[in-house]
Structures are given as structure tokens and as C-alpha cells.
mmCIF file of the protein (N, C-alpha, C, O) and its ligand, coordinates in Angstrom:
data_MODEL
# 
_entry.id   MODEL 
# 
loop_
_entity.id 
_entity.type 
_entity.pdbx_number_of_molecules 
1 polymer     1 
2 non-polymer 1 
# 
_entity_poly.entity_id                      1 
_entity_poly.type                           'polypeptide(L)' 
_entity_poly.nstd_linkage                   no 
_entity_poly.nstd_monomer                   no 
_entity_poly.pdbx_seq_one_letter_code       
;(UNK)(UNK)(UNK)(UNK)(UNK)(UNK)(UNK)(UNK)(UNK)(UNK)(UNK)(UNK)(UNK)(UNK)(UNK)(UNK)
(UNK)(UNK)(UNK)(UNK)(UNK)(UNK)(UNK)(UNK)(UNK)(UNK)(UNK)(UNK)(UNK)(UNK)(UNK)(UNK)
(UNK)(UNK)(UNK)(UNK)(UNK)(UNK)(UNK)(UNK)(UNK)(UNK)(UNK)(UNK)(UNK)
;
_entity_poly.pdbx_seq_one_letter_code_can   XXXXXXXXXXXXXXXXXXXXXXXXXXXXXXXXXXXXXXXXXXXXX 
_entity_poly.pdbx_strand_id                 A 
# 
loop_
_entity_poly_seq.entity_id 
_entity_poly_seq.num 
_entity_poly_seq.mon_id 
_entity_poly_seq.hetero 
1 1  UNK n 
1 2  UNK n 
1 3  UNK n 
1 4  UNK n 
1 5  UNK n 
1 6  UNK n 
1 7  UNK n 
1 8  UNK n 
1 9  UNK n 
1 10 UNK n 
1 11 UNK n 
1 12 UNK n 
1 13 UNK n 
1 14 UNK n 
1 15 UNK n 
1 16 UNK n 
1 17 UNK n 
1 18 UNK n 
1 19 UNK n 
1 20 UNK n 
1 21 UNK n 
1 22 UNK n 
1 23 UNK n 
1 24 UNK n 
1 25 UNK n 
1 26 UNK n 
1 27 UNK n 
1 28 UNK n 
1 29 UNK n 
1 30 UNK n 
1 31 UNK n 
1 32 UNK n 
1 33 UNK n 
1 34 UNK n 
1 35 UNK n 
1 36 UNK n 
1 37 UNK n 
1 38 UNK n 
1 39 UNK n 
1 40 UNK n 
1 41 UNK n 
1 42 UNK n 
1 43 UNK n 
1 44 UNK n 
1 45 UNK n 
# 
loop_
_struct_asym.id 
_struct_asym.entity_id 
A 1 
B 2 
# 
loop_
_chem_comp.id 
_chem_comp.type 
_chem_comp.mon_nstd_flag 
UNK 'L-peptide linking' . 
ZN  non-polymer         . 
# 
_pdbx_entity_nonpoly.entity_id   2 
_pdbx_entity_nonpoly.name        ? 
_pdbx_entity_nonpoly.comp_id     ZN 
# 
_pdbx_nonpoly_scheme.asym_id         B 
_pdbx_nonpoly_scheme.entity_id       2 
_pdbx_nonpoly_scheme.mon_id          ZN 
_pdbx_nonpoly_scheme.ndb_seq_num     1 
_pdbx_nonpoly_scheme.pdb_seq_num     101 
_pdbx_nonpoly_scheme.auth_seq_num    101 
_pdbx_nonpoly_scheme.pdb_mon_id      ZN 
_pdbx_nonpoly_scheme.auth_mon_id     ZN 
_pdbx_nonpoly_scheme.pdb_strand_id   A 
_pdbx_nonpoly_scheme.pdb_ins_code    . 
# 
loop_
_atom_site.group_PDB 
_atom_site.id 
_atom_site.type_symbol 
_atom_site.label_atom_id 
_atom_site.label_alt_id 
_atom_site.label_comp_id 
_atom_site.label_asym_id 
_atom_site.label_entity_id 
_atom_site.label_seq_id 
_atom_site.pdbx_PDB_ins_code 
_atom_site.Cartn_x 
_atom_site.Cartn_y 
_atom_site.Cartn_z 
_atom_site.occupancy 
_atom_site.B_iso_or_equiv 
_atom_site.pdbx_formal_charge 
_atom_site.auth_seq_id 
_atom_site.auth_comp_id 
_atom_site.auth_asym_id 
_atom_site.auth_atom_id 
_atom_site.pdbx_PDB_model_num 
ATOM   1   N  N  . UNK A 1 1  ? 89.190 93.772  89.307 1.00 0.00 ? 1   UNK A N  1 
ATOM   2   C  CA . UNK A 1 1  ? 88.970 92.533  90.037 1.00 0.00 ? 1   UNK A CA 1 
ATOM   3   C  C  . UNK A 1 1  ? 87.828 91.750  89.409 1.00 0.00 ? 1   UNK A C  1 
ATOM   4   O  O  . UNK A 1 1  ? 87.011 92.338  88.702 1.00 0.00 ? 1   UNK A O  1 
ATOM   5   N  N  . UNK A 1 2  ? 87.751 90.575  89.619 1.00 0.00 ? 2   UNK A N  1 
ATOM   6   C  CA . UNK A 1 2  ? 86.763 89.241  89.169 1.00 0.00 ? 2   UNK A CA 1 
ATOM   7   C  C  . UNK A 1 2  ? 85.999 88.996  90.305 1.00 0.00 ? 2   UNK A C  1 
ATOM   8   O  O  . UNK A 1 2  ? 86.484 88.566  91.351 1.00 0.00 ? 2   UNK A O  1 
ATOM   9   N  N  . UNK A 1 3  ? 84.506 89.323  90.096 1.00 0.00 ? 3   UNK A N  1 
ATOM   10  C  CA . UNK A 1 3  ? 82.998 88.501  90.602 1.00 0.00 ? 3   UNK A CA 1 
ATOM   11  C  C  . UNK A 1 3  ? 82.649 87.487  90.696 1.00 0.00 ? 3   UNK A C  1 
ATOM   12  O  O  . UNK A 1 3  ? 82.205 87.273  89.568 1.00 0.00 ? 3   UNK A O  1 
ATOM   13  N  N  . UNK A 1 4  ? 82.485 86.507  91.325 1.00 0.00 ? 4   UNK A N  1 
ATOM   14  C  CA . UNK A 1 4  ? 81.395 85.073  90.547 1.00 0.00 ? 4   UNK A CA 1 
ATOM   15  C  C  . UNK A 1 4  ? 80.395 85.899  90.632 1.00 0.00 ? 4   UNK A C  1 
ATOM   16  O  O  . UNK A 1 4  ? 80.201 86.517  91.679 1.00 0.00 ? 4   UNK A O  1 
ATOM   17  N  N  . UNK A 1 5  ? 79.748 86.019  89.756 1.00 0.00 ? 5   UNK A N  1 
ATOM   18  C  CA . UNK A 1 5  ? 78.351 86.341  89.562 1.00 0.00 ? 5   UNK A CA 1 
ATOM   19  C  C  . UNK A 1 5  ? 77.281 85.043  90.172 1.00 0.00 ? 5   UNK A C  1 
ATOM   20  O  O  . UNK A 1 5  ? 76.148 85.457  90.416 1.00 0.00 ? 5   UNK A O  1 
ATOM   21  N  N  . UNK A 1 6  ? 77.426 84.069  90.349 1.00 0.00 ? 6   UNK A N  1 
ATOM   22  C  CA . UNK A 1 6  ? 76.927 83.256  91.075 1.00 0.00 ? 6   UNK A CA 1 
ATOM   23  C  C  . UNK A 1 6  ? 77.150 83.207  92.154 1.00 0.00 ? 6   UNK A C  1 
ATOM   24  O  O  . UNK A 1 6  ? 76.062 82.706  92.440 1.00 0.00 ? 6   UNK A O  1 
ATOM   25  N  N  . UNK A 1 7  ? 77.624 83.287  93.066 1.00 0.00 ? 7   UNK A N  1 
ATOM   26  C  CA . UNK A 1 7  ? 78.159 83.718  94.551 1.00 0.00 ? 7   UNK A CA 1 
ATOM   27  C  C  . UNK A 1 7  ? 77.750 84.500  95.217 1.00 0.00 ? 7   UNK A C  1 
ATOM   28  O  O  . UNK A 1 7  ? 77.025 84.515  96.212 1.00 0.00 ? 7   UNK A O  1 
ATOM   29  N  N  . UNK A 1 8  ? 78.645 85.758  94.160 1.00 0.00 ? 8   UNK A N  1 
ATOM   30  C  CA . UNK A 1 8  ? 79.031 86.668  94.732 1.00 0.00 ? 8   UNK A CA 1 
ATOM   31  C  C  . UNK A 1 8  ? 80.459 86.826  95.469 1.00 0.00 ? 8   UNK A C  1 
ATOM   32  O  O  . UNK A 1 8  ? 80.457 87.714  96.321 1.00 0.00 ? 8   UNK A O  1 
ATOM   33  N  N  . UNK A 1 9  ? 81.606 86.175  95.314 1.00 0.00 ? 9   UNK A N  1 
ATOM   34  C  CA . UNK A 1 9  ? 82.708 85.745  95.677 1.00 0.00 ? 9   UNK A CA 1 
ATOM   35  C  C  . UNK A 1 9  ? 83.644 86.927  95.029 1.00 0.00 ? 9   UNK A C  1 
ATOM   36  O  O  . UNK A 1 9  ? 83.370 87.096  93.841 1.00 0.00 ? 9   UNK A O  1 
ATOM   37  N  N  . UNK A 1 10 ? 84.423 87.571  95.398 1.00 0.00 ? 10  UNK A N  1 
ATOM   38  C  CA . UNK A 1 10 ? 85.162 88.613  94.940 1.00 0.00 ? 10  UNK A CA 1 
ATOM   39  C  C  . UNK A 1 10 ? 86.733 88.209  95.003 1.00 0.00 ? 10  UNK A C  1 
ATOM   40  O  O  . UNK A 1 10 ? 87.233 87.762  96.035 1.00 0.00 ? 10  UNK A O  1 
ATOM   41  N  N  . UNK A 1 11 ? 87.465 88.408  93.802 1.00 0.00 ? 11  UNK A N  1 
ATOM   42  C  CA . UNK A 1 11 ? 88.968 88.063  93.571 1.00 0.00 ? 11  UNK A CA 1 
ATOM   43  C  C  . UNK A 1 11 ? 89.362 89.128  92.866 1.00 0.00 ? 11  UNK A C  1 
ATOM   44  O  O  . UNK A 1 11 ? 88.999 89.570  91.776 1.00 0.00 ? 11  UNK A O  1 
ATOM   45  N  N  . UNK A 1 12 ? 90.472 89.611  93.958 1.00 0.00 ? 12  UNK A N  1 
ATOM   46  C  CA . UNK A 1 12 ? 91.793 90.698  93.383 1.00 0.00 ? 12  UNK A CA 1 
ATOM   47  C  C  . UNK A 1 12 ? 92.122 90.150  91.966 1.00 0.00 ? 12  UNK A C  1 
ATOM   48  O  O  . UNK A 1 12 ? 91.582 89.058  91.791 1.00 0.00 ? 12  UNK A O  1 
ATOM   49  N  N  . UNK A 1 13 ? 92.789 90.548  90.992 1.00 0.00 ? 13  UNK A N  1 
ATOM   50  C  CA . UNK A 1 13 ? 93.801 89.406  90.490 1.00 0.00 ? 13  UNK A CA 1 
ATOM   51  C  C  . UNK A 1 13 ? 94.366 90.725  89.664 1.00 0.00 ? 13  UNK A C  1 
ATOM   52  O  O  . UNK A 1 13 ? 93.734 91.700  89.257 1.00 0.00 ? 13  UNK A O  1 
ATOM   53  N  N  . UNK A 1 14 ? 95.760 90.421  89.558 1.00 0.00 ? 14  UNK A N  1 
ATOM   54  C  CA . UNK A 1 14 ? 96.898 91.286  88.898 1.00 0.00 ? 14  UNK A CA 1 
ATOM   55  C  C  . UNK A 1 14 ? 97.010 91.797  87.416 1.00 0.00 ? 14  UNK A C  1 
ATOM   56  O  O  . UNK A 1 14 ? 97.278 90.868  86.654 1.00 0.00 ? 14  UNK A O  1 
ATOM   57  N  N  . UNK A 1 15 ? 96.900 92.815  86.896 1.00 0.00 ? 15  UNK A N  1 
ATOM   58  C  CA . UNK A 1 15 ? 96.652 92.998  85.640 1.00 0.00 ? 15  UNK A CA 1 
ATOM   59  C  C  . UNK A 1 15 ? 97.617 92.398  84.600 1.00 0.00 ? 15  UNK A C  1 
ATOM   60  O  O  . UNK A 1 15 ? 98.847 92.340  84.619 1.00 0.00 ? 15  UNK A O  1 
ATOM   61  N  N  . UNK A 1 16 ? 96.185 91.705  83.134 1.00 0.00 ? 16  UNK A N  1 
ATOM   62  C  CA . UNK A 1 16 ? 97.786 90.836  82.665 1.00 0.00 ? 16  UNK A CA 1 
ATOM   63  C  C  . UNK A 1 16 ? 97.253 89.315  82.800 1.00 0.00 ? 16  UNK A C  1 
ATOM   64  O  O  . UNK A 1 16 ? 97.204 88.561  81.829 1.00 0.00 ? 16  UNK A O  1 
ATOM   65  N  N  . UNK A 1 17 ? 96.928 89.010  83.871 1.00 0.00 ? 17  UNK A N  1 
ATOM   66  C  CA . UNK A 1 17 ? 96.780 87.419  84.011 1.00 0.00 ? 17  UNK A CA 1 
ATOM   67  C  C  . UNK A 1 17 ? 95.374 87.199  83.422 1.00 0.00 ? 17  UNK A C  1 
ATOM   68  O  O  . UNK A 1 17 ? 94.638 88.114  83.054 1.00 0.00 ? 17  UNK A O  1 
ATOM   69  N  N  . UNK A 1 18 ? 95.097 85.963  83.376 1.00 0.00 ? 18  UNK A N  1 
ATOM   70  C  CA . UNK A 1 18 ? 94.197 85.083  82.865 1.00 0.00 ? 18  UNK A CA 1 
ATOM   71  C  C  . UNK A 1 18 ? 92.793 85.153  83.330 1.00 0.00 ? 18  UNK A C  1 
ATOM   72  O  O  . UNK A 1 18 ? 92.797 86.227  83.932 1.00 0.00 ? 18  UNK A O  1 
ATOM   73  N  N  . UNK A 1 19 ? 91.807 84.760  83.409 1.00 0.00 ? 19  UNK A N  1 
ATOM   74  C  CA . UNK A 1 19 ? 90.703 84.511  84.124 1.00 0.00 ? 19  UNK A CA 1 
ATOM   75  C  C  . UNK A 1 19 ? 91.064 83.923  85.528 1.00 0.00 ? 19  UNK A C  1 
ATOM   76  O  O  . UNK A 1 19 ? 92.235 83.557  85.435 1.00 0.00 ? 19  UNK A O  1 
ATOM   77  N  N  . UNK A 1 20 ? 90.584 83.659  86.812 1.00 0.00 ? 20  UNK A N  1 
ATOM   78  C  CA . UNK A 1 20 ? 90.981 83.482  87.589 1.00 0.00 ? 20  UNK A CA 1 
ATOM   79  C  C  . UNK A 1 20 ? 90.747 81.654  87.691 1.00 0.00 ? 20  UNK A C  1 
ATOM   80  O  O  . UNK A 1 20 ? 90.275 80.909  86.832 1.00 0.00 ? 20  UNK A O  1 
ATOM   81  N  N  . UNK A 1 21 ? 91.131 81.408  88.695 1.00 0.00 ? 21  UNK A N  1 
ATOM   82  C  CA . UNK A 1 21 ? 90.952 79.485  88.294 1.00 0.00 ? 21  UNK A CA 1 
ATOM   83  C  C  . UNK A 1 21 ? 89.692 79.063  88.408 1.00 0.00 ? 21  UNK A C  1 
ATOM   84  O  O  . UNK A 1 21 ? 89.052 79.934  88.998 1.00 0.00 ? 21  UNK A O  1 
ATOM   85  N  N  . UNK A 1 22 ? 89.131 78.290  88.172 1.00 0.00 ? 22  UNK A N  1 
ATOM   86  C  CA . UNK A 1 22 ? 87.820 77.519  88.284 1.00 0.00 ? 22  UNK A CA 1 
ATOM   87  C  C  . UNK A 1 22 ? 87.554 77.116  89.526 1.00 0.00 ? 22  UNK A C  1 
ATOM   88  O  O  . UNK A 1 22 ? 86.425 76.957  89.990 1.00 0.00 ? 22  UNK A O  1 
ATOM   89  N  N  . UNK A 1 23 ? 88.922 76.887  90.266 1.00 0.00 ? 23  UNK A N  1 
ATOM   90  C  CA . UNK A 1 23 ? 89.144 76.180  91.528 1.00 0.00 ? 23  UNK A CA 1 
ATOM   91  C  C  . UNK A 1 23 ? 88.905 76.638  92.672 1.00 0.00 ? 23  UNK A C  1 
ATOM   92  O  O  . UNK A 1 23 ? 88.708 76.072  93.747 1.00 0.00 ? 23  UNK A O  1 
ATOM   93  N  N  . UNK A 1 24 ? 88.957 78.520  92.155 1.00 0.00 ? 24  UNK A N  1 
ATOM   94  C  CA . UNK A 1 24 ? 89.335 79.327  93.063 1.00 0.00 ? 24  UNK A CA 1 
ATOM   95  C  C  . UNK A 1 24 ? 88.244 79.316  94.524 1.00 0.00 ? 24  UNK A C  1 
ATOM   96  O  O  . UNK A 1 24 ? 88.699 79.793  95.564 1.00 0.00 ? 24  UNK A O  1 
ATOM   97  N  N  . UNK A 1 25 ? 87.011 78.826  94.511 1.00 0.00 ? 25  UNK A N  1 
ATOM   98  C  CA . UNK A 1 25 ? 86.138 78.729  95.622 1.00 0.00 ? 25  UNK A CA 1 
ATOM   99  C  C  . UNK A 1 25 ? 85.234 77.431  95.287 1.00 0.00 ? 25  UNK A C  1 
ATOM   100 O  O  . UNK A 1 25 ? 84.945 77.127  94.129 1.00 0.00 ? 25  UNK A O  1 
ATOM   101 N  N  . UNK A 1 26 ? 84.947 76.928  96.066 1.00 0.00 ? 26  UNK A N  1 
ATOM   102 C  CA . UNK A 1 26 ? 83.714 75.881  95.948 1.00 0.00 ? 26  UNK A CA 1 
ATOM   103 C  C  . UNK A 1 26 ? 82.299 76.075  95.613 1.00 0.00 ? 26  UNK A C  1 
ATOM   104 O  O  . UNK A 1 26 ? 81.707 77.035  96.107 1.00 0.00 ? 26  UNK A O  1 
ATOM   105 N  N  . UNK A 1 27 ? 81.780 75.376  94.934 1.00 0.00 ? 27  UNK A N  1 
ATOM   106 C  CA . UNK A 1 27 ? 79.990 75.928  94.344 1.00 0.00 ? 27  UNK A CA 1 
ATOM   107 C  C  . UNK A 1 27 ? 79.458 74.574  95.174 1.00 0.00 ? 27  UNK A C  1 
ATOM   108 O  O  . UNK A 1 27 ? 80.206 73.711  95.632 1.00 0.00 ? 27  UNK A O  1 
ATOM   109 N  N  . UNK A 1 28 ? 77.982 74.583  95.266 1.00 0.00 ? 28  UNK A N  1 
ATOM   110 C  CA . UNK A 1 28 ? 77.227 73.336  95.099 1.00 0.00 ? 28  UNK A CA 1 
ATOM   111 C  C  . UNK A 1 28 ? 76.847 73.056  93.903 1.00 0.00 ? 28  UNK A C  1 
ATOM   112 O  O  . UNK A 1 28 ? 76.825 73.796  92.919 1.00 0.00 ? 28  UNK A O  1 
ATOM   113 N  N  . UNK A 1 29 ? 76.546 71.968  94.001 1.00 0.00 ? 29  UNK A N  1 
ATOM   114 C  CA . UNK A 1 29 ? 76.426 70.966  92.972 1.00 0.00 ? 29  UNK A CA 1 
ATOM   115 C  C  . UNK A 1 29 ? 74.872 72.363  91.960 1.00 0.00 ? 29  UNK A C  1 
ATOM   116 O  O  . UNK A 1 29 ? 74.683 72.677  90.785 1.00 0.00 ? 29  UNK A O  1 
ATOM   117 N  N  . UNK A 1 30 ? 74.371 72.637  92.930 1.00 0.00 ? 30  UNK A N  1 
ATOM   118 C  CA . UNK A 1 30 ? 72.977 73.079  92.308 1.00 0.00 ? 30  UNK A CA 1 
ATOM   119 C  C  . UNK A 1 30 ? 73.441 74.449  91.426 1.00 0.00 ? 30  UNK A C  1 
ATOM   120 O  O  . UNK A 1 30 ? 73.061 74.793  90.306 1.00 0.00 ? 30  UNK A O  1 
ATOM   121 N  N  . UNK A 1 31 ? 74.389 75.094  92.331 1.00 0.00 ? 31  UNK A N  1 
ATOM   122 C  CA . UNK A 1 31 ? 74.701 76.623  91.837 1.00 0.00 ? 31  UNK A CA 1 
ATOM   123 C  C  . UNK A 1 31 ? 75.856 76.194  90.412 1.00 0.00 ? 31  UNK A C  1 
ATOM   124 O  O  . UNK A 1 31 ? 76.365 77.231  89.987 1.00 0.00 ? 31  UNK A O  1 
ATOM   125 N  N  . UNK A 1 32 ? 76.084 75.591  90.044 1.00 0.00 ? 32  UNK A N  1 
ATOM   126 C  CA . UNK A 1 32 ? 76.895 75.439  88.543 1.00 0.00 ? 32  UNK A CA 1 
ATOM   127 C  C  . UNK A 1 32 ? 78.179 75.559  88.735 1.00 0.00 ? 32  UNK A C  1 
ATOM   128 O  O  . UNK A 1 32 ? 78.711 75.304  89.816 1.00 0.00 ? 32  UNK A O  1 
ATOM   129 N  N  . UNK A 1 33 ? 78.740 75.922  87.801 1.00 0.00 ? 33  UNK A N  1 
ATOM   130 C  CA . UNK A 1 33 ? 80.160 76.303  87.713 1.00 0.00 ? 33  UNK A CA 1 
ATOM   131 C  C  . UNK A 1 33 ? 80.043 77.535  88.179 1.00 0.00 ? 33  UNK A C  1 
ATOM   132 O  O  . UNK A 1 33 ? 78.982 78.093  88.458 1.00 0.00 ? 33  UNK A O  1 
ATOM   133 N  N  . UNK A 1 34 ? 81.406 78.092  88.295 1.00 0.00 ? 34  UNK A N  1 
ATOM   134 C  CA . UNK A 1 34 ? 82.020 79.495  88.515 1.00 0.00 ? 34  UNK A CA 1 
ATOM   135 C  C  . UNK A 1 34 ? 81.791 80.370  87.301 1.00 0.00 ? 34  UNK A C  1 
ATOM   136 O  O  . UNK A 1 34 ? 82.292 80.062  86.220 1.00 0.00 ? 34  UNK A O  1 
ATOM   137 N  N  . UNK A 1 35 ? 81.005 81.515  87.461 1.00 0.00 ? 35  UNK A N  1 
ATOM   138 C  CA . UNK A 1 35 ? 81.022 82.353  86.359 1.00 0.00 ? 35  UNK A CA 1 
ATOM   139 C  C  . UNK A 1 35 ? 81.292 83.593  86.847 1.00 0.00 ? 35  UNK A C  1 
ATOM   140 O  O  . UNK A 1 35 ? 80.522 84.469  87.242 1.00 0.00 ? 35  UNK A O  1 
ATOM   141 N  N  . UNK A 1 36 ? 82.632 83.558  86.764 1.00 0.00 ? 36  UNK A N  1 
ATOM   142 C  CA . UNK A 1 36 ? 83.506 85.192  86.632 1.00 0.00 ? 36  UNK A CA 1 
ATOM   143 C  C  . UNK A 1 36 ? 83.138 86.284  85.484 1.00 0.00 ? 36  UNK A C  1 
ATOM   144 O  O  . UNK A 1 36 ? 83.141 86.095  84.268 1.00 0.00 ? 36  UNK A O  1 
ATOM   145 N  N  . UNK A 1 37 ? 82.861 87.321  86.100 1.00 0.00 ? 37  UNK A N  1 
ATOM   146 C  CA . UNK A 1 37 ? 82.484 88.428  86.019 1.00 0.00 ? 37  UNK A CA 1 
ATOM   147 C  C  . UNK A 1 37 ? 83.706 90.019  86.011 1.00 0.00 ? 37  UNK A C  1 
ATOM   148 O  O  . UNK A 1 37 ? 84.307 90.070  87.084 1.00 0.00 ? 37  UNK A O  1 
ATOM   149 N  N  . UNK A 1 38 ? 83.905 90.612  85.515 1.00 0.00 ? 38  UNK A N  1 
ATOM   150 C  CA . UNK A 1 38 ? 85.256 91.491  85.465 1.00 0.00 ? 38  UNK A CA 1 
ATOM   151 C  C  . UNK A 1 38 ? 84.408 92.758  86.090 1.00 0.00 ? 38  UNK A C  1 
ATOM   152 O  O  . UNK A 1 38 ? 83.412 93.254  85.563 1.00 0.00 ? 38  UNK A O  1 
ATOM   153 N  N  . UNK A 1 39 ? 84.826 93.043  86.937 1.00 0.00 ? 39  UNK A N  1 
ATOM   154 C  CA . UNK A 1 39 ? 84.346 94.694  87.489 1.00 0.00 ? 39  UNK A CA 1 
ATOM   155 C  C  . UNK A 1 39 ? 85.298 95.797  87.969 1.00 0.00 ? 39  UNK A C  1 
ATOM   156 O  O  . UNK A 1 39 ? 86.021 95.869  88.963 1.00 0.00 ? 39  UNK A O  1 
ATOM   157 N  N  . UNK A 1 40 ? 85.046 96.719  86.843 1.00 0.00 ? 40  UNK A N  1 
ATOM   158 C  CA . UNK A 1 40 ? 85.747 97.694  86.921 1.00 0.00 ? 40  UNK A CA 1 
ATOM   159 C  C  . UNK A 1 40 ? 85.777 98.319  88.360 1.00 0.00 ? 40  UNK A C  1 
ATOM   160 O  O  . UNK A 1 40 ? 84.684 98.136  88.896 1.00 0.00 ? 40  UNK A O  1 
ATOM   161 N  N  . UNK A 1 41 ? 86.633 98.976  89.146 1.00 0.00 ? 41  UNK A N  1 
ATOM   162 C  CA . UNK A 1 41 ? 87.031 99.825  90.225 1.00 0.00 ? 41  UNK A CA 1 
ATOM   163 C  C  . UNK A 1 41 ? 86.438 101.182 89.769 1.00 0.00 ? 41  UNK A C  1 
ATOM   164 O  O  . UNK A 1 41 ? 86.996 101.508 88.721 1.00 0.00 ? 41  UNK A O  1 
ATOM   165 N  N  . UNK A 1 42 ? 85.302 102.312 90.252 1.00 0.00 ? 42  UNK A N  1 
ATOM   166 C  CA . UNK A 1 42 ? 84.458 102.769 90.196 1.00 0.00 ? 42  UNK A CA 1 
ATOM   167 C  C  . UNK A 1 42 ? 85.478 104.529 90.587 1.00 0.00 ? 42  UNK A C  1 
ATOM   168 O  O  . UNK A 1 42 ? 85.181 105.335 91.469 1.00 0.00 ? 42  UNK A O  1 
ATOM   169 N  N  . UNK A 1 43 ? 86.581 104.629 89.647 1.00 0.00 ? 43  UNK A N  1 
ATOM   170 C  CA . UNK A 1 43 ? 87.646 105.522 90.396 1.00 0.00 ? 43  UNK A CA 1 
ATOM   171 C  C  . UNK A 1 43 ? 87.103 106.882 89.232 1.00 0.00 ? 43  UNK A C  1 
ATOM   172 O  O  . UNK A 1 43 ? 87.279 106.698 88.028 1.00 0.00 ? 43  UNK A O  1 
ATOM   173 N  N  . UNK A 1 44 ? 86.577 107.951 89.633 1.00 0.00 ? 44  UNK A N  1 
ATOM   174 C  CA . UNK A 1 44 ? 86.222 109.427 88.944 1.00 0.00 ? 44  UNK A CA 1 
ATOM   175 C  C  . UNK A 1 44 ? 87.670 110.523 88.937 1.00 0.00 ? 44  UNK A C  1 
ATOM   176 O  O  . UNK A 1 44 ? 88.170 110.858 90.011 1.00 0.00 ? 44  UNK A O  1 
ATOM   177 N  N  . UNK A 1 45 ? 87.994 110.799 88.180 1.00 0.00 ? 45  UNK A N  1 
ATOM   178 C  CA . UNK A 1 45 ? 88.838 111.896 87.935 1.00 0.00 ? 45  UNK A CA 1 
ATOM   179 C  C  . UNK A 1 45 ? 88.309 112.693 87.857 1.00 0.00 ? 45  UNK A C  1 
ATOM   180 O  O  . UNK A 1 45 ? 88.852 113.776 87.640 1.00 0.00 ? 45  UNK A O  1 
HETATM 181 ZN ZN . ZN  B 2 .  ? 81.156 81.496  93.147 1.00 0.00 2 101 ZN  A ZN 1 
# 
């Protein structure tokens, strides 16, 4: 799954696809763009 690291906003997204949209949540003007972040699922065998 994808972070904004600016947020903190968390998105599922399907393995395979793209970065997630730019669109995907609203920022203020002050906090910048969207900067997605990829975080691995924390799974131990
Ligand atoms: Zn965000």
C-alpha cells in the first residue's frame, strides 16, 4: 500500500498499477503536493 508521507493518508492499491493519483485526497495550499510513499506489509514467515 501507498502513504502520503505528508498527511499521513493511507491507500490500498492493487499490485501492478501505477502510483496512485495526485487527486487521490486534498492538501492545503501550505502542505504541497502529495508525496506517496510505498510501504511494505510487515508479514514474518
Ligand atoms: Zn496527503
Amino acid at each position: 500500500m501507498y502513504r502520503c508521507i505528508v498527511c499521513g493518508d493511507e491507500i490500498g492499491i492493487a499490485k501492478g498499477h501505477a502510483l496512485p493519483p495526485q487527486n487521490h485526497h486534498q492538501h492545503a495550499v501550505s502542505q504541497g503536493p502529495i508525496r506517496w510513499q510505498l510501504t511494505v506489509c510487515a508479514v514474518q514467515r
